[in-house]
N, C-alpha and C positions, 0 to 999 in steps of 0.2 A: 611671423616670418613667412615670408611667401614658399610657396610649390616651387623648386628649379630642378625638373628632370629633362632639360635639353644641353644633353653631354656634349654637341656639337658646338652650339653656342658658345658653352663656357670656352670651348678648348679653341673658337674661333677669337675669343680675346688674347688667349695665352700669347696665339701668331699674331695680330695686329701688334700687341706689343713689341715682338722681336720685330715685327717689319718694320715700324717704328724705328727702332735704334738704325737697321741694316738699312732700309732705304732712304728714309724721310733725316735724316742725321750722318753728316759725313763723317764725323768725329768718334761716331757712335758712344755719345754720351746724351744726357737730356736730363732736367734737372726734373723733380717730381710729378712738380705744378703744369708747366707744357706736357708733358707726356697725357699727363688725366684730362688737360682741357684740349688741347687737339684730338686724341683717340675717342674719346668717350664723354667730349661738352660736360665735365664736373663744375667747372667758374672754383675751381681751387686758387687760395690767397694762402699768402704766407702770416702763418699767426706774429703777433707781434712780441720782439724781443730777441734774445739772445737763445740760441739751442748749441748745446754741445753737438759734437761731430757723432751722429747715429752708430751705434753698435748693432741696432739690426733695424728691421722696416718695418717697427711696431712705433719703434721712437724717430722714424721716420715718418711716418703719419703724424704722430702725436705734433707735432710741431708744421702742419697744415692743417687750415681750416677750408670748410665747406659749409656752405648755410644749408646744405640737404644731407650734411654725410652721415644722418640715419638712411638713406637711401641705399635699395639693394646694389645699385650698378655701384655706389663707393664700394659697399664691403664686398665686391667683384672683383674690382681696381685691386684691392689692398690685398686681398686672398691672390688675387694673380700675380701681382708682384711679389707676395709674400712667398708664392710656389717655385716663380724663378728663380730668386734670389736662392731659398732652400736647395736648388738641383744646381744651381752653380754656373747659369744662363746670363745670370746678371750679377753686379755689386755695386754697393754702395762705397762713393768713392769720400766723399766729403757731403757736408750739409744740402738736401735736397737734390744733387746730382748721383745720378745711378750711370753705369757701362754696360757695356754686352761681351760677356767676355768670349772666347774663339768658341769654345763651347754652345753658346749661344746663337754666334752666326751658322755653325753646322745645324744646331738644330731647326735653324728658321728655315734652312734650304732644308730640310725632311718636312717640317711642318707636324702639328700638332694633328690638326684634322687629318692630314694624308695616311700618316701611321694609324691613329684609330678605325679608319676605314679600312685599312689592307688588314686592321688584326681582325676588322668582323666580317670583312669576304673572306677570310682564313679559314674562319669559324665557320662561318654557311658551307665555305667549301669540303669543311672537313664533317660537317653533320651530312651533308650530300653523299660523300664518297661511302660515311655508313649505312645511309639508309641503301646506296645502290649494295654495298657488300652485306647487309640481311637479305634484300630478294635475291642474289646471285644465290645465296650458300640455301634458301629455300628451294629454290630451282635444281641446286644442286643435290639436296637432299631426294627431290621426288624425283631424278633423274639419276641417283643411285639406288633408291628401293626400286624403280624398273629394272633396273641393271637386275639387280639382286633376285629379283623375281621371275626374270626370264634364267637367270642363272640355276636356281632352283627346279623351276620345269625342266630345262636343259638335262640336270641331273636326273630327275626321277624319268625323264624317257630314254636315258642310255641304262639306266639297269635297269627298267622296264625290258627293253631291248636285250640286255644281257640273260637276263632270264625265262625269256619266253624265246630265245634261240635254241635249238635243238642241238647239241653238243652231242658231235660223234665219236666214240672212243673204238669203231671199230678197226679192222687191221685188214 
């Protein structure tokens, strides 16, 4: 199994899918086999025979061939369509045809990548805001011990003062 730790990538297939239905598709329907060979060049054929009407999109697959579909970009395809269909982006309406349902087109106008980027400048920005709010409350610490120390001299030179005043009690 190959290394995939480029979260952008994967999350840029999620959107080409939906921009798929929304733009590329006036009906916004698209049956399997175009969707996988337009987006992503699979050369997907339909196996031969009869398939009942899929109950989910494992047995949607199962009933498309691919002369490479050990290949990572299939289990991409499949894991993607597998994730929309899960969140409710997409369904399966009949044999090999999938929808986008309204769900779906809201989401393609937020976009997959745009959310995960505003949630990691969120992030930067809120590691930012602490690291500024530890040197403020440093600054603020050694800018309350002067306080505090000028306060304390302050005291000990008024009853210094008090005491070394000559106090007249006469009449």
């Amino acid at each position: 199994m190959t290394e995939d730790k480029d979260i952008i990538k994967n999350l840029e297939y999620l959107d080409s899918i939906l921009q798929y239905f929304t733009v590329t598709q006036r009906d916004y329907t698209a049956d399997i086999i175009s969707l996988s060979n337009d987006i992503f060049k699979l050369k997907l054929e339909k196996k031969q025979g009869d398939f009942p009407k899929p109950t989910n999109t494992e047995e949607l697959f199962n009933s498309v061939f691919s002369p490479d579909n050990e290949n990572a970009i299939f289990y991409k395809v499949k894991a993607s369509i597998q994730y929309l269909v899960d969140e409710g982006y997409l369904f399966t309406s009949d044999n090999y045809t999938l929808k986008i349902t309204y769900k779906g087109i809201i989401k393609y106008s937020e976009g997959f990548v745009t959310e995960y980027e505003k949630q990691t400048s969120d992030k930067t920005r809120l590691i930012n805001v602490e690291n500024f709010q530890r040197k403020m409350s440093r600054w603020m610490l050694f800018v309350n011990g002067a306080i505090a120390v000028g306060t304390i001299v302050a005291m000990v030179y008024y009853i210094l003062e008090m005491i070394s005043t000559p106090y007249c009690f006469c009449k």
